[in-house]
Each structure stands twice: as structure tokens, then as C-alpha cells.
DSSP file (Angstrom, degrees, kcal/mol; ACC not computed):
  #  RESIDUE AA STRUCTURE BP1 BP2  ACC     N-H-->O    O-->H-N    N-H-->O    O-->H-N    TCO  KAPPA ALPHA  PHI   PSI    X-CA   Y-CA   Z-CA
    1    1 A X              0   0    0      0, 0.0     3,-0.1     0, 0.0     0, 0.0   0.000 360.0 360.0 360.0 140.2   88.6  109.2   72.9
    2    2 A X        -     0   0    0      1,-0.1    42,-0.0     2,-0.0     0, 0.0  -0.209 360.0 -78.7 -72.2 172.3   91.1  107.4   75.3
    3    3 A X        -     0   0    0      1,-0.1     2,-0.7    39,-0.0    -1,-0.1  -0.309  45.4-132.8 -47.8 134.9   92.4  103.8   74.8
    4    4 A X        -     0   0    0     -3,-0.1     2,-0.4    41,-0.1    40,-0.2  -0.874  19.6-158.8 -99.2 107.2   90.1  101.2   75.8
    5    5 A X  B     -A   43   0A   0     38,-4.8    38,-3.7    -2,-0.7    43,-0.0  -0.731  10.0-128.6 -95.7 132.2   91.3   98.5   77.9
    6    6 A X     >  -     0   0    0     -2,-0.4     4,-1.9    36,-0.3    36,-0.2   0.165  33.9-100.0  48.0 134.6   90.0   95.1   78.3
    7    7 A X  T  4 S+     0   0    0      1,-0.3    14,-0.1     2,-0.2    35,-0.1   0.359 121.3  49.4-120.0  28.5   89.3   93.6   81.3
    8    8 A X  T  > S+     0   0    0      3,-0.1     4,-1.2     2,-0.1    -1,-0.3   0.234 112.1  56.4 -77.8 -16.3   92.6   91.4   81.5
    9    9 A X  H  > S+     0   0    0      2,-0.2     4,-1.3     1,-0.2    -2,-0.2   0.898 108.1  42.7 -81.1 -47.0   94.4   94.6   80.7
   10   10 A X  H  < S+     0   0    0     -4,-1.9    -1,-0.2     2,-0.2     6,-0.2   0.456 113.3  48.0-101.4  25.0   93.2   96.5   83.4
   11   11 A X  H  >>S+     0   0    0      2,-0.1     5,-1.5     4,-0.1     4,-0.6   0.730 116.3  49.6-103.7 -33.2   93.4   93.8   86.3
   12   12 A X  H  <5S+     0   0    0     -4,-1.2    -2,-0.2     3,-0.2    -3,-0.1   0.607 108.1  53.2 -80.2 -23.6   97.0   93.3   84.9
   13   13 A X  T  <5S+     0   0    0     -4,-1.3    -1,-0.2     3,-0.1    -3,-0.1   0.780 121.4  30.2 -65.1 -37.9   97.8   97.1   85.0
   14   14 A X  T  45S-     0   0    0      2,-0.2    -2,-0.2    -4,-0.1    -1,-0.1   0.565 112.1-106.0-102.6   2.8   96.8   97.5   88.5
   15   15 A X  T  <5S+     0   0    0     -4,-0.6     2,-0.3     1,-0.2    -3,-0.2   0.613  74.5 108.3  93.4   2.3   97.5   94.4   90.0
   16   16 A X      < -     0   0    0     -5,-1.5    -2,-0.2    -6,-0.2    -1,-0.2  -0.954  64.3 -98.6-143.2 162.0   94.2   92.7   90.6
   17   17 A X    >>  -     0   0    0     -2,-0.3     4,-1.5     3,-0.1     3,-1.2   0.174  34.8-110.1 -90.2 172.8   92.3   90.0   89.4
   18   18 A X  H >> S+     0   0    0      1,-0.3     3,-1.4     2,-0.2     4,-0.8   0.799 119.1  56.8 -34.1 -77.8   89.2   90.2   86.8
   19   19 A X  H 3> S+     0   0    0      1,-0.3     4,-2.0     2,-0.2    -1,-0.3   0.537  97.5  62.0 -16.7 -46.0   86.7   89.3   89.5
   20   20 A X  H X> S+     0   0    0     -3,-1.2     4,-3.1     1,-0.2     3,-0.6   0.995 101.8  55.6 -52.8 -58.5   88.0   92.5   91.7
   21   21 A X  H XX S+     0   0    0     -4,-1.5     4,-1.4    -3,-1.4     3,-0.5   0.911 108.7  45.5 -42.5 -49.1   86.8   94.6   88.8
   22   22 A X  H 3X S+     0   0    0     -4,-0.8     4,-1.7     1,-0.2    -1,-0.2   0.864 110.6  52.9 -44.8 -46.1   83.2   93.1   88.9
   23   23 A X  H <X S+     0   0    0     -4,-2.0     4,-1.6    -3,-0.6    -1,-0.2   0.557 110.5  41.9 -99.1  -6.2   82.9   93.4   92.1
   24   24 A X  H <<>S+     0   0    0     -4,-3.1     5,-1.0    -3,-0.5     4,-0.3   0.632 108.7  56.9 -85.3 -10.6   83.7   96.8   92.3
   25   25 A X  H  <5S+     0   0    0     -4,-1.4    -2,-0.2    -5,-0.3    -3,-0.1   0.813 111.8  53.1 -86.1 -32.3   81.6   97.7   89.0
   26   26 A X  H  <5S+     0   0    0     -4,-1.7    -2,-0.2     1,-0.2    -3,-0.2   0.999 115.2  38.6 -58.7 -55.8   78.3   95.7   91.7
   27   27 A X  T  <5S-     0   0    0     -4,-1.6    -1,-0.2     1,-0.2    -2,-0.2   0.586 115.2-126.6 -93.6  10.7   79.0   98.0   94.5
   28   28 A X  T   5 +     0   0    0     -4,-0.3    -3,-0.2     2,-0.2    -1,-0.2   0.442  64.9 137.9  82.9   2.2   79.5  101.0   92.1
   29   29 A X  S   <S+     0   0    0     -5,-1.0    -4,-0.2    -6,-0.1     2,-0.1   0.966  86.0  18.1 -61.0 -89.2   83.2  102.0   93.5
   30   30 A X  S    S-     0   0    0     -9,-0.2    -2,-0.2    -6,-0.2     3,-0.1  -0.565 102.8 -86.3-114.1-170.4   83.9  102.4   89.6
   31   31 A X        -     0   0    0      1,-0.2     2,-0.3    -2,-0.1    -3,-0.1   0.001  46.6 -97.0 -61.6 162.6   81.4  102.9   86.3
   32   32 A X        -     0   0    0     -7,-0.1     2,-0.3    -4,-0.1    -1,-0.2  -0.617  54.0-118.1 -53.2 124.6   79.9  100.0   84.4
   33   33 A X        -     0   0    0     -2,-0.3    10,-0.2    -3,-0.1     9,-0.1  -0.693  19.4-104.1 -80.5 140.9   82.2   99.7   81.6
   34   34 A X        -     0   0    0      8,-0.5     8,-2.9    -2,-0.3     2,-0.5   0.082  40.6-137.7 -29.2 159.6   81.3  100.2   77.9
   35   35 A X  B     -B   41   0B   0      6,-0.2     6,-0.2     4,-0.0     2,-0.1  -0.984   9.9-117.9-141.5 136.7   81.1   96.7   76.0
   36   36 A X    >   -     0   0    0      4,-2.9     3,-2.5    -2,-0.5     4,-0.4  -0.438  40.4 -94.8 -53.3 137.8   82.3   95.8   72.6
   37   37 A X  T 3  S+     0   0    0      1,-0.4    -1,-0.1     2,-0.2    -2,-0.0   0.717 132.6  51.4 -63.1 -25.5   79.9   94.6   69.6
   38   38 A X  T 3  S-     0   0    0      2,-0.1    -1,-0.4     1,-0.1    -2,-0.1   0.296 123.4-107.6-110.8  21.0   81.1   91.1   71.3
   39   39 A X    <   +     0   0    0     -3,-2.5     2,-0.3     1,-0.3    -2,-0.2   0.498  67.6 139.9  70.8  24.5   80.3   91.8   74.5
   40   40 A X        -     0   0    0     -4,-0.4    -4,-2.9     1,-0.1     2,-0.3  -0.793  57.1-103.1-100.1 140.6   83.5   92.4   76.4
   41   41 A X  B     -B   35   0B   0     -2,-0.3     2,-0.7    -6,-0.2    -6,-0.2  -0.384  38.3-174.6 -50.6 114.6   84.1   95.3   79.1
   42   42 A X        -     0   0    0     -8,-2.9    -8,-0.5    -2,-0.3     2,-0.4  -0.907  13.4-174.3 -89.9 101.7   86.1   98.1   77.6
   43   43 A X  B     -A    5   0A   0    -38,-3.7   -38,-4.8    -2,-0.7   -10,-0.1  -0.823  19.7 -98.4-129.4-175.0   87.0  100.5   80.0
   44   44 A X        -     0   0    0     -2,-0.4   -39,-0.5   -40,-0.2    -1,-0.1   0.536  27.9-117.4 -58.8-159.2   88.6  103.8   80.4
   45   45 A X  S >> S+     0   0    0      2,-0.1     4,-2.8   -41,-0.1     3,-1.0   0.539 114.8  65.9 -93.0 -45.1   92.1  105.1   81.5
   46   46 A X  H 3> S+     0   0    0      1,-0.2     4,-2.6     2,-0.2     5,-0.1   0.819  92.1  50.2 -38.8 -41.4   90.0  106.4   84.2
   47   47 A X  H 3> S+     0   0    0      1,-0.2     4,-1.0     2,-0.2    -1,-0.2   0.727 107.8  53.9 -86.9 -19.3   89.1  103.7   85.5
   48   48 A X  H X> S+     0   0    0     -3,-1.0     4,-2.5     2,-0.2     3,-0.9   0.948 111.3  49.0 -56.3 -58.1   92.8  102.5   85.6
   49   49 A X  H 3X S+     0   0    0     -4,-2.8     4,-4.6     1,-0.3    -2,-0.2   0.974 113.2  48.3 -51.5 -54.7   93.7  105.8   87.6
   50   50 A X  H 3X S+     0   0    0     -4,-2.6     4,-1.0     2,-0.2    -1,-0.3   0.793 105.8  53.5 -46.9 -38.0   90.9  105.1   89.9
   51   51 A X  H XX S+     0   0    0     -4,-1.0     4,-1.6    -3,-0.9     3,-1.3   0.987 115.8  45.3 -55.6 -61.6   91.8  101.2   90.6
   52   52 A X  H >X S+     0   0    0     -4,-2.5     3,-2.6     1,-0.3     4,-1.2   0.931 107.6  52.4 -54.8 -57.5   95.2  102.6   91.5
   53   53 A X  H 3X S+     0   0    0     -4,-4.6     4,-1.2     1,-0.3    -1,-0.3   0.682 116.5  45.9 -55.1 -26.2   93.8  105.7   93.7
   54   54 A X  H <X S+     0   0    0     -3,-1.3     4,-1.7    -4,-1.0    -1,-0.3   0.730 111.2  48.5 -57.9 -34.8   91.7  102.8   95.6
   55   55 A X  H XX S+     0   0    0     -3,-2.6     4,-2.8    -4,-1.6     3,-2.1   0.960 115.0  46.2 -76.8 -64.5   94.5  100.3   96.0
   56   56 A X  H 3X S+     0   0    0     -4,-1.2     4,-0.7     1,-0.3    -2,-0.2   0.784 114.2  46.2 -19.7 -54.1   96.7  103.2   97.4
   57   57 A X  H ><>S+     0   0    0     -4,-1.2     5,-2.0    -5,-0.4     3,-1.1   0.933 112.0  51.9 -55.4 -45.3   93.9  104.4   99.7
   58   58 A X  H X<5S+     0   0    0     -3,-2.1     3,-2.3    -4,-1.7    -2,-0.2   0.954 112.7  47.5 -78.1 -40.3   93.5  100.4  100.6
   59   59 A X  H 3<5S+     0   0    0     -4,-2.8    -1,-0.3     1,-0.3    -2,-0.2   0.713 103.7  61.2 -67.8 -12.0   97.4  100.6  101.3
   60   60 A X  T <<5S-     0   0    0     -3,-1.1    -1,-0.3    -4,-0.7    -2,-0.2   0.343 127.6-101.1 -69.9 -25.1   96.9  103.8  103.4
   61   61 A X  T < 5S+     0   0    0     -3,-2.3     2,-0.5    -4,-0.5    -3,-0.2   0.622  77.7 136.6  83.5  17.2   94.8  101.8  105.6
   62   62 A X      < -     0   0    0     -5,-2.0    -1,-0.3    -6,-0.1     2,-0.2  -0.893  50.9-119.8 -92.7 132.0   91.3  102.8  104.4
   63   63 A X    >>  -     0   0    0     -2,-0.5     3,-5.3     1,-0.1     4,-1.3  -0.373  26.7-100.7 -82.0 156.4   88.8  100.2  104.0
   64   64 A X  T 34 S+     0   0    0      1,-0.4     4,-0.5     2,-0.2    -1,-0.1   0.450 125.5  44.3 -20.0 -21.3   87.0   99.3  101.0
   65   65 A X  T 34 S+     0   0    0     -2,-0.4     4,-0.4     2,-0.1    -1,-0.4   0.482 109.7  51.6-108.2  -3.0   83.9  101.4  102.3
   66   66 A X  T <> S+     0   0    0     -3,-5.3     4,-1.2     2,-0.2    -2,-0.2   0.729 110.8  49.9 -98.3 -37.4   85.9  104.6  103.5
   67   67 A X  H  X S+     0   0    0     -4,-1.3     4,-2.0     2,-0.2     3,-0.3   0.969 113.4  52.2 -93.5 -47.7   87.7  104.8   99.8
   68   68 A X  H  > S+     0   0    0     -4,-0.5     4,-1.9    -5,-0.2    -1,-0.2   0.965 113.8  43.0 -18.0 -60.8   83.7  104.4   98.3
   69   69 A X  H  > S+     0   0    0     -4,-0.4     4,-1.9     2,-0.2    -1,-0.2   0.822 110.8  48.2 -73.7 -29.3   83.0  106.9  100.3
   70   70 A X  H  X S+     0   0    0     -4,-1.2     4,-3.8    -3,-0.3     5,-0.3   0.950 117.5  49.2 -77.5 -54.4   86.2  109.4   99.7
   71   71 A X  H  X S+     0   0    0     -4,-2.0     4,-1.9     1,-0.3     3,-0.4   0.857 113.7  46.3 -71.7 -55.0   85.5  108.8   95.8
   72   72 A X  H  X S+     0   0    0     -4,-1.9     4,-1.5     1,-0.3    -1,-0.3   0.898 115.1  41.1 -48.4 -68.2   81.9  109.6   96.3
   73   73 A X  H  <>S+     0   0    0     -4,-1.9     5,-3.0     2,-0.2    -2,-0.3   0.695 114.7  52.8 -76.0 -17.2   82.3  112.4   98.2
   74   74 A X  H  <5S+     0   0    0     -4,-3.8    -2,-0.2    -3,-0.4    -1,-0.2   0.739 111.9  52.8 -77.6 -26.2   85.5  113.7   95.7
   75   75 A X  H  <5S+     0   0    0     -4,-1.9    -2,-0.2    -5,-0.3    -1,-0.2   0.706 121.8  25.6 -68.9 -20.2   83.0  113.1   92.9
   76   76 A X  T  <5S-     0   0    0     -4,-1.5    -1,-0.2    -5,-0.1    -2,-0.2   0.078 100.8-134.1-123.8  17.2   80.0  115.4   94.5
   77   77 A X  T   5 -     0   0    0     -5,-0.2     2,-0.3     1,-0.2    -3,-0.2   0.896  29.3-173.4  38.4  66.2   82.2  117.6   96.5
   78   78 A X    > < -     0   0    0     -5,-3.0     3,-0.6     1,-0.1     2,-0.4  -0.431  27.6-112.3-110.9 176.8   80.7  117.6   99.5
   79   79 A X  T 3  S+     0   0    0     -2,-0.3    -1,-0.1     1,-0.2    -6,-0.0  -0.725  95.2   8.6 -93.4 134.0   81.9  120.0  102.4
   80   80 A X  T 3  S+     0   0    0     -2,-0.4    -1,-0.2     1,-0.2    -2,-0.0   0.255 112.2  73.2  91.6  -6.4   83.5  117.8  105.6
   81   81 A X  S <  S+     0   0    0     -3,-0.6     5,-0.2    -8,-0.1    -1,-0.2   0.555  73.1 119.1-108.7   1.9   83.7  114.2  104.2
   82   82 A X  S  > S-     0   0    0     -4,-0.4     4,-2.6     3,-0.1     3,-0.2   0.272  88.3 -86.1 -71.4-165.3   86.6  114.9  101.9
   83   83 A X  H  > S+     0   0    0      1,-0.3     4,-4.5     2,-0.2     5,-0.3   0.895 121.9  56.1 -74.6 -25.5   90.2  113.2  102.0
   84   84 A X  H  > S+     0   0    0      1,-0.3     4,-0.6     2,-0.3    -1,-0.3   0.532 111.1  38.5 -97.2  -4.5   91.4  116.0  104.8
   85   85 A X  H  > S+     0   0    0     -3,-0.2     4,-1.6     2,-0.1    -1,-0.3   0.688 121.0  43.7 -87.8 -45.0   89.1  115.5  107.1
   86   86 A X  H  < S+     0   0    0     -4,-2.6     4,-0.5    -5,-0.2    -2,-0.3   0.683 111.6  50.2 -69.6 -21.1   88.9  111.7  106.7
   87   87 A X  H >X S+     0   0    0     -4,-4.5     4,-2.5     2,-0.2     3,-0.7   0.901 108.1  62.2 -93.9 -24.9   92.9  111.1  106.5
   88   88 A X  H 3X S+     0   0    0     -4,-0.6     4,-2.1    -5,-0.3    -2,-0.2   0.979 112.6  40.2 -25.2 -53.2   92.6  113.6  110.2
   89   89 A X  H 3X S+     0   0    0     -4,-1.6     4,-0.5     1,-0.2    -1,-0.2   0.740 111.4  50.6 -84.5   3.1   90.6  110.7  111.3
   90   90 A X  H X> S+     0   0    0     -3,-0.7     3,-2.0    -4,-0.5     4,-1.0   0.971 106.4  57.9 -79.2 -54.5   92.6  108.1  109.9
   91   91 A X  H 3X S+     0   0    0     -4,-2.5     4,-3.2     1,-0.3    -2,-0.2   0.718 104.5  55.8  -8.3 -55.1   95.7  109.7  111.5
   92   92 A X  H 3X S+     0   0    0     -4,-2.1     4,-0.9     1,-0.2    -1,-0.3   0.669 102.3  52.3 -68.2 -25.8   94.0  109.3  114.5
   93   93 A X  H <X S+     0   0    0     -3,-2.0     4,-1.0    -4,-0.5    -2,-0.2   0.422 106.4  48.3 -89.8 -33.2   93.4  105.8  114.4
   94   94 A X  H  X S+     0   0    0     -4,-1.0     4,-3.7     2,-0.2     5,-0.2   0.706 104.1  61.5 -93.4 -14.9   96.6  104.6  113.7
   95   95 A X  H  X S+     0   0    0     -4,-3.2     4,-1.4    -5,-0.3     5,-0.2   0.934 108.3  54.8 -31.5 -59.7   98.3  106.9  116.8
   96   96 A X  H  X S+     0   0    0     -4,-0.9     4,-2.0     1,-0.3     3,-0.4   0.789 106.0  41.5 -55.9 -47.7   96.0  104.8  118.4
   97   97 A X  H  X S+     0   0    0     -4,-1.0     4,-2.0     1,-0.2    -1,-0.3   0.909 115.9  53.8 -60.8 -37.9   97.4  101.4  117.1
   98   98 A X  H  X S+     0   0    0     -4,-3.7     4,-0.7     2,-0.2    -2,-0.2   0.854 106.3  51.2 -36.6 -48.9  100.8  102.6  117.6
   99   99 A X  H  X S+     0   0    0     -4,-1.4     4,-1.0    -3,-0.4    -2,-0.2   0.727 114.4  41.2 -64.7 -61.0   99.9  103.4  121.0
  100  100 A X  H >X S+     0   0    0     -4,-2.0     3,-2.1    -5,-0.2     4,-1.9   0.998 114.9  49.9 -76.6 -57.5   98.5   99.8  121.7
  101  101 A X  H 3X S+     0   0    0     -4,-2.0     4,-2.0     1,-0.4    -2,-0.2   0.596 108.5  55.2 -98.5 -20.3  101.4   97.7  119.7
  102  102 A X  H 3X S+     0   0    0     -4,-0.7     4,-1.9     2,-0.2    -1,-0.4   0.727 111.0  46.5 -82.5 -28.1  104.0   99.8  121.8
  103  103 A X  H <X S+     0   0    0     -3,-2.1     4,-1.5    -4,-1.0    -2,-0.2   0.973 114.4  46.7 -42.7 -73.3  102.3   98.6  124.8
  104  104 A X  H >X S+     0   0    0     -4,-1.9     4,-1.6     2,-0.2     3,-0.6   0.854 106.5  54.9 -30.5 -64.9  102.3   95.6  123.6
  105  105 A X  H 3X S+     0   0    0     -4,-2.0     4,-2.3     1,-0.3     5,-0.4   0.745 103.7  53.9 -28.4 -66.0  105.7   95.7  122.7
  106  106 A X  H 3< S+     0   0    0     -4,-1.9     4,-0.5     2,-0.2    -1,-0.3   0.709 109.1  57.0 -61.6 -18.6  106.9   96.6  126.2
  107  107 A X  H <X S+     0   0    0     -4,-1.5     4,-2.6    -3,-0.6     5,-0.4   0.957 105.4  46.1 -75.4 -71.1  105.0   93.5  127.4
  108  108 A X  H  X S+     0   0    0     -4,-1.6     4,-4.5     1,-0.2     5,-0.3   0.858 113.7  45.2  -1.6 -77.6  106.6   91.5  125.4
  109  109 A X  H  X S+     0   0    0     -4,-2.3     4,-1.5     2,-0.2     5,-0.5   0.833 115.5  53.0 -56.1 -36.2  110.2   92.8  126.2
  110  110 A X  H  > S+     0   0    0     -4,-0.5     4,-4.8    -5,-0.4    -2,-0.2   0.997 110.3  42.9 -70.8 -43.7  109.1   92.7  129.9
  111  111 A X  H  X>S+     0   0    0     -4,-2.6     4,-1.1     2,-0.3     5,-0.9   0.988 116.8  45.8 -86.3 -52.5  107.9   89.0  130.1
  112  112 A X  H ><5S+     0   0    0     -4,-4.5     3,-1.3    -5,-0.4    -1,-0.2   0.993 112.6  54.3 -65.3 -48.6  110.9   87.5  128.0
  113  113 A X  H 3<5S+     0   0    0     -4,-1.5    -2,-0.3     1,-0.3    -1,-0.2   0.934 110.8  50.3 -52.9 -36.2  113.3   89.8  130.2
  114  114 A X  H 3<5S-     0   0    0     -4,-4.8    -1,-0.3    -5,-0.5    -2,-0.2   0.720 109.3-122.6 -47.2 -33.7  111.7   88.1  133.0
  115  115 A X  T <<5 +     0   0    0     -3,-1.3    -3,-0.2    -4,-1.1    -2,-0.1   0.258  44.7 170.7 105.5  -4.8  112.0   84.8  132.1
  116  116 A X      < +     0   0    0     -5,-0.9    -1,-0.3    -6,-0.2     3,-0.1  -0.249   6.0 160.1 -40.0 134.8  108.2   84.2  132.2
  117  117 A X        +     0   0    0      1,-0.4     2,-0.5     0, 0.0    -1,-0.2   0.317  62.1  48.7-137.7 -29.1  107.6   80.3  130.5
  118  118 A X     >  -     0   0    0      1,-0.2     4,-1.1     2,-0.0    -1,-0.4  -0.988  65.5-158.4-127.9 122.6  104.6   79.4  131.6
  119  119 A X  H  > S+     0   0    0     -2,-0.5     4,-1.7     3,-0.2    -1,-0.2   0.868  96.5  50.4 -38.2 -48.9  101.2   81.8  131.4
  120  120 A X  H  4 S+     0   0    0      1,-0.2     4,-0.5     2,-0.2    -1,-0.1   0.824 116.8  39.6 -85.7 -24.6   99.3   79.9  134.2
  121  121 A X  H  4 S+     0   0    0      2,-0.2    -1,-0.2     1,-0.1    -2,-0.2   0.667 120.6  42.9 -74.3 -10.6  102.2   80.1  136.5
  122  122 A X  H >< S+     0   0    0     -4,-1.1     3,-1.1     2,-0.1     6,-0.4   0.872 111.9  57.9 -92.5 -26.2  103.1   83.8  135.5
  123  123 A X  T 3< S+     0   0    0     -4,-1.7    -2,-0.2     1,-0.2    -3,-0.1   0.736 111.0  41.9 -42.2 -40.5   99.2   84.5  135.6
  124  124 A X  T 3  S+     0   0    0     -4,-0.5     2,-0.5    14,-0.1    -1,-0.2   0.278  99.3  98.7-110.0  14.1   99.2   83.3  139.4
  125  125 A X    X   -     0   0    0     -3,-1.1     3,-1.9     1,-0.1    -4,-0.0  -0.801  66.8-149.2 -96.1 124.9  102.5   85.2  140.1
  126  126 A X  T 3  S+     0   0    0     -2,-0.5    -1,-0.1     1,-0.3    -4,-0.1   0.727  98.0  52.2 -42.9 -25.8  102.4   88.5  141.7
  127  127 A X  T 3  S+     0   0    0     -5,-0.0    -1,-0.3     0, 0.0    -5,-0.1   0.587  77.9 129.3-101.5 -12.2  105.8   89.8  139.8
  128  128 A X    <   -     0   0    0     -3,-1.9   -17,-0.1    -6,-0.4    -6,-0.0  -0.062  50.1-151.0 -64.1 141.1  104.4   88.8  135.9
  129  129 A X        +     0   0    0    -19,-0.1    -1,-0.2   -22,-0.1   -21,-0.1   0.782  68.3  92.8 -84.4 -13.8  104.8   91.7  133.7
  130  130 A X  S    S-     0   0    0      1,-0.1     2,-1.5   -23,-0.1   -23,-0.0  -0.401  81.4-128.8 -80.3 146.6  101.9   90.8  131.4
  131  131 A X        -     0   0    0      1,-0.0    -1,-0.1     2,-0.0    -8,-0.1  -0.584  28.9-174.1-110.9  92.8   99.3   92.3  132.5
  132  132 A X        -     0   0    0     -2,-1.5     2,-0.8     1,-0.1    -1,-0.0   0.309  35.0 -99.2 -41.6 173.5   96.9   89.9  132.8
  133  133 A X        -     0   0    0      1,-0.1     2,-0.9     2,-0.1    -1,-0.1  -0.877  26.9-138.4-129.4 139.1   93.4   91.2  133.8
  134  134 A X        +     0   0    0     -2,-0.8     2,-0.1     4,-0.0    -1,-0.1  -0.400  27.5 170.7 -52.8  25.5   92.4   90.9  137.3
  135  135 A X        -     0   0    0     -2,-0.9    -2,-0.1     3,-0.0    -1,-0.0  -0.214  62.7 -45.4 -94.7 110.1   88.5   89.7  137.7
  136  136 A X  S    S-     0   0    0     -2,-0.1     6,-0.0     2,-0.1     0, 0.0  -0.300 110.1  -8.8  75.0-146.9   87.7   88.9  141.3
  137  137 A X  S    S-     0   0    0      1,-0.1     2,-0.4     2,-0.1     5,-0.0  -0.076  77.5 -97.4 -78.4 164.4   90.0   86.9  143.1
  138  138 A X    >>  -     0   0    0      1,-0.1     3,-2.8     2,-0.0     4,-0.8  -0.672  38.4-100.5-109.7 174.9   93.1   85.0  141.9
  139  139 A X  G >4 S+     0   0    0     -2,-0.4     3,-0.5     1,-0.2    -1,-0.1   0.726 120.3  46.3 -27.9 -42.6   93.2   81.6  141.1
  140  140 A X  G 34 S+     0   0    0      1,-0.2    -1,-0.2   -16,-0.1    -2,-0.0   0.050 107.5  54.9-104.8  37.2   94.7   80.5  144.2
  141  141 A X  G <4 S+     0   0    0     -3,-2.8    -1,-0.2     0, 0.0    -2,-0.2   0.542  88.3 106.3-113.7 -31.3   92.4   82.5  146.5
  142  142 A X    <<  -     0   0    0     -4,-0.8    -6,-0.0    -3,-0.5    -4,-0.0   0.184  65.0-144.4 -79.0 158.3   89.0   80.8  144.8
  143  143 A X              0   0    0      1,-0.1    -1,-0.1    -3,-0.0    -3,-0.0   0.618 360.0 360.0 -94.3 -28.2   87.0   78.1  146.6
  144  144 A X              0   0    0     -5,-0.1    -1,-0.1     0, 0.0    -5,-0.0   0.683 360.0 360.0 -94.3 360.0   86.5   76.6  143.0
């Protein structure tokens, strides 16, 4: 039988606090741990390896219910949900944030090279590079 850790041992192995563990042992993310004739959680090595392979995932950018779900689906094997089909869609999902924060990014660059200071007068100027969004008329067209 492996080593049995304690459940200051294994929040201090992985980096997180007592509480994490609990609350991953409610939503079932890892086992209920064995408990000692005095009633303390013992758990496995496994359950170390597993904390890490969730924090790793969490640092990967999957959330707390996508690494549930990878763990789930790596425990039952199931065809299409696995890690290579979900880190395709992960992939996909940050292009996409790249995509917006380099937008951003050139907004940014545009409006300080412009010299833009104020919002509501670069908002009512024809030349602002931030690209405000247009609804209806502009301020100094309005009736109100």
C-alpha cells in the first residue's frame, strides 16, 4: 500500500489550502479519502498526482468544470470528450482571445499615438481611433 498523506500534507504538496481539498472531495473531482481510527483524511499519492493534473489543467486555462469533466471522461474512457478533442477546443478559444487583446492592443497604440485625453471629446471626434460603437446619431447631432 502507498504512503498516506494527511490532509495538511497534501494541500502543502500541491499548493492549496485544506478547504480546496473538501471542496473538491463535495463535488467528487477526487475520492473521499480513507480516515484514520481518529478520524483524519488519509489519502493516496493518487490523489496528490491528481491535485497536480487539475491545477495544471486550471493553469492551461480549463475551468474547474472542464478538468471534472476531462478526469471523468479519462476515468470512463469515453470516445470524443477526451483531452484531444477538448484541448482542440481550448486552442480555439484562446486564438480567439489573442485575436481580441491584439485588437485591443492596436487601440490602445492608436489612441495614445493620437494623443486622445479625453473619451467624451475623442468619442465626438470623427478622427478617434477607438472605436467607439456607433448607435443612432452622434452626440452632437441629438435633439436631447
Amino acid at each position: 500500500m502507498s504512503t498516506a498523506l494527511r490532509s495538511g500534507q497534501v494541500a502543502e504538496a500541491v499548493g492549496v489550502n485544506v478547504e480546496t481539498l473538501r471542496y473538491y472531495e463535495r463535488r467528487g473531482i477526487i475520492p473521499e479519502p480513507d480516515r484514520s481510527l481518529g478520524g483524519h483524511r488519509l489519502y493516496s499519492e493518487e490523489t496528490v498526482t491528481t491535485l497536480r493534473v487539475i491545477k495544471a489543467a486550471q493553469n492551461l486555462g480549463f475551468s474547474l468544470d472542464e478538468v471534472a469533466e476531462l478526469l471523468e471522461a479519462g476515468r470512463h474512457h469515453h470516445d470524443g470528450g477526451g483531452l484531444q478533442s477538448r484541448t482542440e477546443a481550448k486552442l480555439a478559444e484562446v486564438d480567439q482571445k489573442i485575436a481580441d487583446l491584439q485588437v485591443i492592443r492596436a487601440s490602445l497604440i492608436a489612441a495614445r499615438d493620437a494623443g486622445c485625453d479625453d473619451l467624451i471629446q475623442c468619442a465626438q471626434s470623427d478622427c478617434c481611433p477607438i472605436p467607439f460603437v456607433q448607435i443612432g446619431l452622434r452626440p452632437e447631432q441629438s435633439n436631447a
